[in-house]
DSSP file (Angstrom, degrees, kcal/mol; ACC not computed):
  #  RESIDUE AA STRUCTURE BP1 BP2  ACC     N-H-->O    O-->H-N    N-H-->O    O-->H-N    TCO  KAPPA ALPHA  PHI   PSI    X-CA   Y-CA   Z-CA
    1    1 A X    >>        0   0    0      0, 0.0     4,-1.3     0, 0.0     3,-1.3   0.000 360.0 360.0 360.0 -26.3   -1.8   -3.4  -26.7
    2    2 A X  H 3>  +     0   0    0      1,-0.3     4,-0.7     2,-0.2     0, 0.0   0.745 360.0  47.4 -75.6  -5.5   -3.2   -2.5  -30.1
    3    3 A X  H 34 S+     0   0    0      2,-0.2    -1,-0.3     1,-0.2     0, 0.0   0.700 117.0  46.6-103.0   0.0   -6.0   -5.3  -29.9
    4    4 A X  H <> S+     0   0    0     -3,-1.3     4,-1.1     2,-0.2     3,-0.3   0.305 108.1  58.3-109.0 -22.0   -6.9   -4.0  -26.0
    5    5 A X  H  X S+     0   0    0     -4,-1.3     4,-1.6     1,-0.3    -2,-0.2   0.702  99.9  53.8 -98.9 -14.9   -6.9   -0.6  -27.2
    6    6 A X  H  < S+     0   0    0     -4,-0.7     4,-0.5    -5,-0.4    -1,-0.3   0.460 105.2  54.7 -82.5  14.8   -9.6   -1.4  -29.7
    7    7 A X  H  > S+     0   0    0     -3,-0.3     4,-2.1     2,-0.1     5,-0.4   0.473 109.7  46.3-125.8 -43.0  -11.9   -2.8  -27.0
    8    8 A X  H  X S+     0   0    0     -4,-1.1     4,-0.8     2,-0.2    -2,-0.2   0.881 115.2  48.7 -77.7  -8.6  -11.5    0.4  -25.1
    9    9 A X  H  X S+     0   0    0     -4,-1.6     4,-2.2     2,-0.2    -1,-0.2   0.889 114.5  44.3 -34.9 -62.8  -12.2    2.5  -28.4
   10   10 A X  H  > S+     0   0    0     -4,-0.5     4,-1.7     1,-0.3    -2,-0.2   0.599 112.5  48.9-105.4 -16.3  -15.0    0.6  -29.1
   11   11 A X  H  X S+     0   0    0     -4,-2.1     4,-1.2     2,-0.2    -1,-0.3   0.721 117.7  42.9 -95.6 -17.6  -16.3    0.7  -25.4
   12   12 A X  H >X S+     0   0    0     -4,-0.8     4,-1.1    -5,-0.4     3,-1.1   0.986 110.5  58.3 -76.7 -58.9  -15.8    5.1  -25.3
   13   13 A X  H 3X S+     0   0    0     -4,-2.2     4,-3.8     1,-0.2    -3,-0.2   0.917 114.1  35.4 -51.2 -71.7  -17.3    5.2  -28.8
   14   14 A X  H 3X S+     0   0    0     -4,-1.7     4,-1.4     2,-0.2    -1,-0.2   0.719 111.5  57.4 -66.5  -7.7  -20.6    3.4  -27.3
   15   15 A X  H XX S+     0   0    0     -4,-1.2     3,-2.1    -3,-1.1     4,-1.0   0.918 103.8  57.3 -71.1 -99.8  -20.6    5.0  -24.1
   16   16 A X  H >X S+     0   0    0     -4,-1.1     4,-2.5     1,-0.3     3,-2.0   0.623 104.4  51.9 -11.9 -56.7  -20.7    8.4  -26.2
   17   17 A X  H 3X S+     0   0    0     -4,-3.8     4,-2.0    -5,-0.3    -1,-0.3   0.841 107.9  48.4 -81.3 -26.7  -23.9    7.5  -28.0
   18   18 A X  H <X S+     0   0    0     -3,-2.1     4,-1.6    -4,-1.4    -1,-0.3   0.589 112.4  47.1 -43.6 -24.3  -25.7    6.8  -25.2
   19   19 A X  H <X S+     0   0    0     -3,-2.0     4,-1.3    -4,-1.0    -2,-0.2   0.899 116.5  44.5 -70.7 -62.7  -24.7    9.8  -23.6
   20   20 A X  H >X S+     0   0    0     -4,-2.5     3,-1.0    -5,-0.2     4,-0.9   0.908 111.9  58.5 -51.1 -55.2  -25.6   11.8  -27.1
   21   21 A X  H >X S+     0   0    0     -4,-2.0     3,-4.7     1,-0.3     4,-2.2   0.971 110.1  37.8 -75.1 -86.0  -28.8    9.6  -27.0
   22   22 A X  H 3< S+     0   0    0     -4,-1.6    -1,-0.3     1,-0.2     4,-0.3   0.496 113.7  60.8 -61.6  10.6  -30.1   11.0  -23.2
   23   23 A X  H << S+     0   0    0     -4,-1.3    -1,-0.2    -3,-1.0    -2,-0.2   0.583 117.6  20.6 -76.5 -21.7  -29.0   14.0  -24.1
   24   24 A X  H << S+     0   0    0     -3,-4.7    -2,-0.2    -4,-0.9    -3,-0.2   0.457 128.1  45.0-110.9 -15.6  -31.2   14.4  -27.1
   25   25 A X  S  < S+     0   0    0     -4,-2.2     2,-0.2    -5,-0.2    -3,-0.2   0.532 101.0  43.7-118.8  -0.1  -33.7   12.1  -26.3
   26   26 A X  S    S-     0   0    0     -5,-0.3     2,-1.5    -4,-0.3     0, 0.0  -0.833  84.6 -91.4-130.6 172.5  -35.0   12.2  -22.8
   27   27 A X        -     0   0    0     -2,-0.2     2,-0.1     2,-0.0    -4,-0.1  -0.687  50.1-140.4-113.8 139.8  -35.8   14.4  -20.6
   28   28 A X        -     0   0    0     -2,-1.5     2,-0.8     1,-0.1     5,-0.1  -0.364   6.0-126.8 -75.7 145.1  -33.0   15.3  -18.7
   29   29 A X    >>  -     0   0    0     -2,-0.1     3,-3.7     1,-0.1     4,-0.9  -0.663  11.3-147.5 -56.9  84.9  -32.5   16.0  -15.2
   30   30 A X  T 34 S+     0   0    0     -2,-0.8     4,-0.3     1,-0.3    -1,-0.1   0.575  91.5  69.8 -11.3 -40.2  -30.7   19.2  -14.5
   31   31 A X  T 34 S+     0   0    0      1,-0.3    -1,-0.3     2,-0.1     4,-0.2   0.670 120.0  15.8 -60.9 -29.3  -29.0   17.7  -11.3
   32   32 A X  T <> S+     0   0    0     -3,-3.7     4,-1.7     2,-0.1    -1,-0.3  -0.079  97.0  95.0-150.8  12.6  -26.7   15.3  -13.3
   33   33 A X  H  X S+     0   0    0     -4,-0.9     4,-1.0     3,-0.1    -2,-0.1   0.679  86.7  59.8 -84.7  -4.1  -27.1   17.0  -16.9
   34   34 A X  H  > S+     0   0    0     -4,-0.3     4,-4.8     2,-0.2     5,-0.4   0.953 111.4  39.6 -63.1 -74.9  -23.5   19.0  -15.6
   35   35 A X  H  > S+     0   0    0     -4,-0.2     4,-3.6     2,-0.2     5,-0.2   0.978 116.3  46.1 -55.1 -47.8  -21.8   15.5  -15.3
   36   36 A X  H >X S+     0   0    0     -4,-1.7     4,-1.6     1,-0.2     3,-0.9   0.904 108.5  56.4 -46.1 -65.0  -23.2   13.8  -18.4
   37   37 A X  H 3X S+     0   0    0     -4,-1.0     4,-1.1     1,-0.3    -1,-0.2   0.888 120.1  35.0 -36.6 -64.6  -22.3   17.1  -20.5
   38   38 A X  H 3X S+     0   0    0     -4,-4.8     4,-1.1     1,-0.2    -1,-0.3   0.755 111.6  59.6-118.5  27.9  -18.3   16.4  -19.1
   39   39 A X  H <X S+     0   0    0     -4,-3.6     4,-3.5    -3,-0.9     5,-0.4   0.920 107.9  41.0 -33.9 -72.0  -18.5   13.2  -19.2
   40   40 A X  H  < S+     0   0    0     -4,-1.6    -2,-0.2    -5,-0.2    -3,-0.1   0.549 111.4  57.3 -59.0 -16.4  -19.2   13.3  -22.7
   41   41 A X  H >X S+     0   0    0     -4,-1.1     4,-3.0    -5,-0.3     3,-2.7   0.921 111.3  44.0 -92.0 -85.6  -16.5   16.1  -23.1
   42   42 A X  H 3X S+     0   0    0     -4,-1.1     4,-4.3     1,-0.4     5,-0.2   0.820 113.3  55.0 -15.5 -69.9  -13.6   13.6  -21.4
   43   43 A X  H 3X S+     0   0    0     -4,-3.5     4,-1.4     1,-0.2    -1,-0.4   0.791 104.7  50.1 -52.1 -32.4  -15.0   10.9  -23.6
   44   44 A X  H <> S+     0   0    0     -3,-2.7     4,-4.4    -5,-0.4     5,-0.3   0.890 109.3  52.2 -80.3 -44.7  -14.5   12.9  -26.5
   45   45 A X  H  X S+     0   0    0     -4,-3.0     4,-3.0     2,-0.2    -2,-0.2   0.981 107.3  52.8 -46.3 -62.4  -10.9   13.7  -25.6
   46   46 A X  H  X S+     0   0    0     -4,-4.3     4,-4.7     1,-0.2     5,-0.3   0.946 107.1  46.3 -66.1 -33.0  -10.2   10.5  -25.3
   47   47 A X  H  X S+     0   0    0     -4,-1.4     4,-3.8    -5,-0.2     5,-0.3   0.978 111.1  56.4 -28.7 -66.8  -11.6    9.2  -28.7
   48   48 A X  H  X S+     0   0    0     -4,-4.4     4,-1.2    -5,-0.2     6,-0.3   0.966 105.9  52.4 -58.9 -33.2   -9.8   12.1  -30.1
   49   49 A X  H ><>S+     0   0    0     -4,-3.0     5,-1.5    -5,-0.3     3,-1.4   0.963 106.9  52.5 -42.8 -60.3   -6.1   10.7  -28.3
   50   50 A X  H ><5S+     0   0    0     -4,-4.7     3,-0.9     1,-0.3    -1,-0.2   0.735 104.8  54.0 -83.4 -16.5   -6.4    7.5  -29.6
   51   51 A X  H 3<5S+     0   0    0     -4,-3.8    -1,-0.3    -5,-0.3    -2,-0.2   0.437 114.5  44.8 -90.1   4.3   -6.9    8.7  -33.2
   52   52 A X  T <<5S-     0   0    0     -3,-1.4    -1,-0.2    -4,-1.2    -2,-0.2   0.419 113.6-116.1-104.1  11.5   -4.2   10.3  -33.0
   53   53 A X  T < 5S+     0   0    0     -3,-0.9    -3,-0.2    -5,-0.1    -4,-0.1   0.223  89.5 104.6  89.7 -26.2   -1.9    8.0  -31.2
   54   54 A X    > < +     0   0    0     -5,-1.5     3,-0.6    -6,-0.3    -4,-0.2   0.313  47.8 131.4 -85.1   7.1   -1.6   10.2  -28.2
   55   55 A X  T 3   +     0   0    0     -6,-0.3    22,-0.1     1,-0.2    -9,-0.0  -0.243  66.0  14.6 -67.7 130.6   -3.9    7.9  -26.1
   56   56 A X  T 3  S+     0   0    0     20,-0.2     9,-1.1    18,-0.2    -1,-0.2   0.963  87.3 138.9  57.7  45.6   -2.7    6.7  -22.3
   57   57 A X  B <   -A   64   0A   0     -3,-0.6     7,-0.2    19,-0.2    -1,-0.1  -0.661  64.1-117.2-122.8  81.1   -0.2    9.3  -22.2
   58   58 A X     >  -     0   0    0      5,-0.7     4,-4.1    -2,-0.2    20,-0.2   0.397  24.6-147.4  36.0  77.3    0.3   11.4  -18.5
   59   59 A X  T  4 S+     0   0    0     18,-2.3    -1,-0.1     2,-0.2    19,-0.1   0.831  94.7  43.5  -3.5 -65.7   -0.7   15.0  -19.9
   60   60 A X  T  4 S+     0   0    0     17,-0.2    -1,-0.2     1,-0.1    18,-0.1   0.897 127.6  20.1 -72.1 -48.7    1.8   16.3  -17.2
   61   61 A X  T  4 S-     0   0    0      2,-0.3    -2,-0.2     3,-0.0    -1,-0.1   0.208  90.0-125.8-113.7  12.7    5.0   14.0  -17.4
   62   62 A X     <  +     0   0    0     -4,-4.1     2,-0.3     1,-0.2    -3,-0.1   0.678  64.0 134.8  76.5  -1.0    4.7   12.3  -21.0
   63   63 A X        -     0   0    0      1,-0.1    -5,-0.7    -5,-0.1    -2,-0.3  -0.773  69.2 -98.1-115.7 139.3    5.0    8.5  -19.5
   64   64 A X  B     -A   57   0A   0     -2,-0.3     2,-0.3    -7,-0.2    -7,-0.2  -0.103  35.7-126.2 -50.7 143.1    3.0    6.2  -20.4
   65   65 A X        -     0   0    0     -9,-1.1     2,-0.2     1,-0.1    14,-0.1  -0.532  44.2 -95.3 -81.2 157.3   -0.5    5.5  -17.7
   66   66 A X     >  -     0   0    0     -2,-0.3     4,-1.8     1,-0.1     5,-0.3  -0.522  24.9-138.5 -70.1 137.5   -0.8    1.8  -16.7
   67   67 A X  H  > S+     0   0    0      2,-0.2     4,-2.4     1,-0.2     5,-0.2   0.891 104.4  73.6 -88.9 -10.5   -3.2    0.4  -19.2
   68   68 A X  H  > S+     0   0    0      2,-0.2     4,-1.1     1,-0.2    -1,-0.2   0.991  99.9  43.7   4.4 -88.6   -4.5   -1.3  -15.9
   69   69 A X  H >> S+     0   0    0      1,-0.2     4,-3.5     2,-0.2     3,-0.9   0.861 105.2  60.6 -48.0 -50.1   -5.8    2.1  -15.1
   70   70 A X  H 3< S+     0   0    0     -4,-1.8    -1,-0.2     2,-0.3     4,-0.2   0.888  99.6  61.0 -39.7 -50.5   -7.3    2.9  -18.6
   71   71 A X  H 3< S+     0   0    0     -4,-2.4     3,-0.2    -5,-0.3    -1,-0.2   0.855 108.8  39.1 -69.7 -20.5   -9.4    0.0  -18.2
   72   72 A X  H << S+     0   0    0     -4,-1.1     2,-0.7    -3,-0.9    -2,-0.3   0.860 138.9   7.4 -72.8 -52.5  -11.0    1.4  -15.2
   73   73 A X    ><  -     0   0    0     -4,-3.5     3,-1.9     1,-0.2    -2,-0.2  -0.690  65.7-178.5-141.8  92.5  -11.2    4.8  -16.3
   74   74 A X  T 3  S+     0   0    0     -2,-0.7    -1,-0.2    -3,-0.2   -18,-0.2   0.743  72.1  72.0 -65.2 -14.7  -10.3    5.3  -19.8
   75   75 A X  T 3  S+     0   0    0     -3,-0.1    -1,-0.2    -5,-0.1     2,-0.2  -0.124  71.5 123.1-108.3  63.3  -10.8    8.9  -19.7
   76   76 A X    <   -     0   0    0     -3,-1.9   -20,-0.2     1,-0.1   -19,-0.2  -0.333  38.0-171.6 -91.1 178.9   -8.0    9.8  -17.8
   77   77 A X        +     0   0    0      1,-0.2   -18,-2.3    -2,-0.2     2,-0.3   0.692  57.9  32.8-137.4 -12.2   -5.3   12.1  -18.5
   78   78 A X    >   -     0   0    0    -20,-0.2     3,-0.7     1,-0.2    -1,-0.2  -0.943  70.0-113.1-152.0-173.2   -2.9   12.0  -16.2
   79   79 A X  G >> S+     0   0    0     -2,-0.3     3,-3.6     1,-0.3     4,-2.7   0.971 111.3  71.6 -73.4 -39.7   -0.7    9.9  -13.4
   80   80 A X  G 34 S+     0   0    0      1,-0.3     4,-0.5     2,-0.2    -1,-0.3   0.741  95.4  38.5  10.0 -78.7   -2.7   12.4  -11.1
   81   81 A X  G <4 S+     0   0    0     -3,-0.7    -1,-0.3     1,-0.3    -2,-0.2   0.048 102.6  66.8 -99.1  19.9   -5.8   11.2  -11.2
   82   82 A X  T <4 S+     0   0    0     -3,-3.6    -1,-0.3     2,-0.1    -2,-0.2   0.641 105.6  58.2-115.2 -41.9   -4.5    7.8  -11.1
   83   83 A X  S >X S+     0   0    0     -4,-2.7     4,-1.0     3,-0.1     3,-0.9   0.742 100.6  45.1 -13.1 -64.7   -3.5    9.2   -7.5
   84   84 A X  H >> S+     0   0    0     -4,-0.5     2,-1.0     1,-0.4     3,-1.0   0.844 107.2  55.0 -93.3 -85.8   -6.6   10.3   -5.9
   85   85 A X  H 34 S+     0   0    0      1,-0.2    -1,-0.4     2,-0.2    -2,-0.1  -0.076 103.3  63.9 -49.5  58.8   -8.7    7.3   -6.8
   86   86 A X  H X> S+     0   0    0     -2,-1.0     3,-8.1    -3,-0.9     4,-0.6   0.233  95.5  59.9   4.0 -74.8   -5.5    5.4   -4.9
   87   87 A X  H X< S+     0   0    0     -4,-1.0     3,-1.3    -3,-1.0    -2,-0.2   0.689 109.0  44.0 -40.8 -52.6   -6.6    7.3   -1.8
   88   88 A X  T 3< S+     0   0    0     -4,-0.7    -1,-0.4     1,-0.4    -3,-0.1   0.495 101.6  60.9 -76.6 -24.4   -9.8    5.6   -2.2
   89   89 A X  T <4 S+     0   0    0     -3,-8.1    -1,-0.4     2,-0.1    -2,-0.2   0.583  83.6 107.2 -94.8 -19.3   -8.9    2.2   -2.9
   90   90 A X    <<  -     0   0    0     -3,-1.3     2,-0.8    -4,-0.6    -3,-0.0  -0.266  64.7-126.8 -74.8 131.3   -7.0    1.6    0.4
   91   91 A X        -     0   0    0     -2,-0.1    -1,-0.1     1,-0.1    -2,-0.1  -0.530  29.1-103.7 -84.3 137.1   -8.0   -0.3    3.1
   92   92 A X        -     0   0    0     -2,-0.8    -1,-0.1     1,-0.1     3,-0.0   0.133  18.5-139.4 -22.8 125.0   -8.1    1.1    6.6
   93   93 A X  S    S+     0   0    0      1,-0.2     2,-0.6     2,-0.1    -1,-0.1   0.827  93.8  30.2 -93.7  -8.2   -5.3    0.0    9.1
   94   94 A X              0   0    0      1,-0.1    -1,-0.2     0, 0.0    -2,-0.0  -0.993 360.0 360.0-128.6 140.9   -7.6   -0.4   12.3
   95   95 A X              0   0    0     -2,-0.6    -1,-0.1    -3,-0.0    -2,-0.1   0.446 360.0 360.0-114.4 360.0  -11.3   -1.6   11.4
């Protein structure tokens, strides 16, 4: 895991500065400066997790997240939210 957790490190790390970047450097759109702002908040969380070891660990019950899931949305925090995007992924039973 450690050589799979440096490639999501290294992909939150550039994500931030591009966030930090249109955040200082363009001018932003009000409508979506809300998300970027905790976007960038999440991202920062996670960063801090993983330098501390505490990275892809379920907030609520302490078990390890599926690093599956991390690679879609590395800044989750819990089995939660691993939940609700389910809901989303299912396909319909009559089409």
């Amino acid at each position: 895991m450690e050589g799979n957790l440096d490639y999501i490190y290294n992909e939150l790390r550039e994500t931030r500065i591009e966030l930090l970047t249109y955040l200082n450097y363009s001018q932003s759109d009000v409508r979506i400066l809300h998300y970027i702002k905790d976007e960038l908040r999440d991202i920062e969380a996670a960063l801090e997790k993983i330098e501390n070891g505490e990275y892809g660990i379920c907030e609520i019950s302490g078990e390890y997240l599926p690093y599956e899931f991390l690679q879609t949305i590395p800044t989750a925090r819990s089995a939660g939210e691993l939940a609700q995007i389910e809901q989303y992924c299912r396909k319909p039973i009559y089409s």
